[in-house]
Each structure stands twice: as structure tokens, then as C-alpha cells.
C-alpha positions as CSV (number, residue, x, y, z in Angstrom):
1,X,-20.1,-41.3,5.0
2,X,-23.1,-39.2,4.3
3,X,-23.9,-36.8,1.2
4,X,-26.2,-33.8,1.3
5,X,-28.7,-33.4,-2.1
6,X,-25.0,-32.4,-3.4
7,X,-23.1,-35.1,-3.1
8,X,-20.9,-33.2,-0.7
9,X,-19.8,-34.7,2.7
10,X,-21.6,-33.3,5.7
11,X,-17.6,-32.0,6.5
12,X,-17.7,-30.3,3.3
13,X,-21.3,-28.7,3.9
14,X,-20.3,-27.1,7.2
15,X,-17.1,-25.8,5.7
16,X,-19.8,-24.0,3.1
17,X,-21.7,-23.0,5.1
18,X,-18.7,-20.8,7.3
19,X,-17.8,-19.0,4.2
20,X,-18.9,-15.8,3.5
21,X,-21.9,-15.5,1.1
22,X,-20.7,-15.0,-2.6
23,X,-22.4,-11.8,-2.9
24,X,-20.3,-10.4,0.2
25,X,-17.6,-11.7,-1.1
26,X,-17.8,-9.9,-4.4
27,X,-18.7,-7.1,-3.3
28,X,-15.6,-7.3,-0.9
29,X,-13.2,-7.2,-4.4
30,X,-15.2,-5.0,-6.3
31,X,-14.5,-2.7,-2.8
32,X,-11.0,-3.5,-2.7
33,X,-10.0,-2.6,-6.3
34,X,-12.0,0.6,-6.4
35,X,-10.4,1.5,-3.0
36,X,-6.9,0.7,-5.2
37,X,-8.0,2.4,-8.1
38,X,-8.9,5.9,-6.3
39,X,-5.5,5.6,-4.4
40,X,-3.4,5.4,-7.3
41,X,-5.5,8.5,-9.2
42,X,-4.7,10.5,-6.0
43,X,-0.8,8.9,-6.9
44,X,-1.1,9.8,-10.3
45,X,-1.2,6.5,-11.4
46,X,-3.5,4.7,-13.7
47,X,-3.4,0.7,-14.3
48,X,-5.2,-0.1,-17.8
49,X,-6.1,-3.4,-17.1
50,X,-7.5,-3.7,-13.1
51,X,-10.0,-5.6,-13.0
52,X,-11.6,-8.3,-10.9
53,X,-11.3,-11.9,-11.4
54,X,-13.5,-15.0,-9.8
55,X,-12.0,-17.9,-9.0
56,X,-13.6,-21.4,-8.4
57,X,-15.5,-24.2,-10.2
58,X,-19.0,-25.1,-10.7
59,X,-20.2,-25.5,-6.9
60,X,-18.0,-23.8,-5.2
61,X,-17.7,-20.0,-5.9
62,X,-13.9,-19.9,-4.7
63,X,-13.5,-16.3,-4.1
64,X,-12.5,-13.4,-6.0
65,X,-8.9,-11.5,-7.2
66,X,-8.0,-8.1,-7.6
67,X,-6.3,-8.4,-11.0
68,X,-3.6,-5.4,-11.3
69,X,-3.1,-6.2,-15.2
70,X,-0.4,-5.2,-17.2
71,X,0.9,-1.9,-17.7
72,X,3.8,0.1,-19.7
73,X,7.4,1.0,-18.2
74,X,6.9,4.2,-17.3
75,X,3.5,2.9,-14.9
76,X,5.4,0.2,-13.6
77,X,8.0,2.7,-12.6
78,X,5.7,5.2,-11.0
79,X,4.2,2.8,-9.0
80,X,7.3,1.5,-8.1
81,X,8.7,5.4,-6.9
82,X,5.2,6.0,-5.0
83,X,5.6,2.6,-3.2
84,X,8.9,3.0,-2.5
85,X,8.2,6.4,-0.8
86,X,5.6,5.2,1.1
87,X,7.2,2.5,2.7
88,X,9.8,5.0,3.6
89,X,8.1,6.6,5.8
């Protein structure tokens, strides 16, 4: 088996080099939790803690999570109601 100036298989590198580019990537979460965040303002609802996280290891950027965070009783309970009547519909 072959390595590239990695040490990664030639499988490995062609898998890499599929994947979207980090910065795409990032931007894709970034995106997605601002496009979350501006839905639940227009719900009335504000989640303290969203934020994004990165997952991965040194090499391999993994990609990235939408991290909804914790959030009191009352939150969790008007997210659940505006869910709830959404999916009604």
C-alpha cells in the first residue's frame, strides 16, 4: 500500500479530496444556526447557549454541529408548543 507525504492511503486521499472544503463547510453551520436562530426570534424563542461546534482530529477537519445548548423550562416548553403546531399543519 502506498502513502501520500501524509501517511494516508491513496483510498484515504481521494476520500479527502470528495469532501467539501473546510471553509464551505463552516460556513454551511455558521448558515444553518443563524438560519435557526432568526426562526426562533420570529417564534419568540431564544436558546442561550446555540452555538457551533467542530468536530474531528488533527488532519481531518470532521465537520461541524449546530449545538442547540441548554435552556430553562419554560424555553424548552415554547419550543416544544411552536414545534408541535408546526408539524400540525
Amino acid at each position: 500500500m502506498s502513502l501520500d507525504i501524509y501517511g494516508n492511503s491513496e483510498r484515504s486521499s481521494a476520500m479527502a479530496m470528495e469532501r467539501q472544503p473546510v471553509v464551505t463547510r463552516f460556513k454551511e453551520v455558521m448558515d444553518a444556526r443563524d438560519a435557526l436562530a432568526a426562526a426562533l426570534r420570529q417564534a419568540g424563542i431564544q436558546l442561550p447557549a446555540l452555538d457551533i461546534r467542530a468536530t474531528g482530529r488533527t488532519g481531518d477537519p470532521g465537520y461541524g454541529l449546530v449545538d442547540l445548548g441548554v435552556c430553562a423550562a419554560p424555553v424548552a416548553l415554547a419550543l416544544a408548543s411552536v414545534i408541535a403546531r408546526g408539524a400540525a399543519r
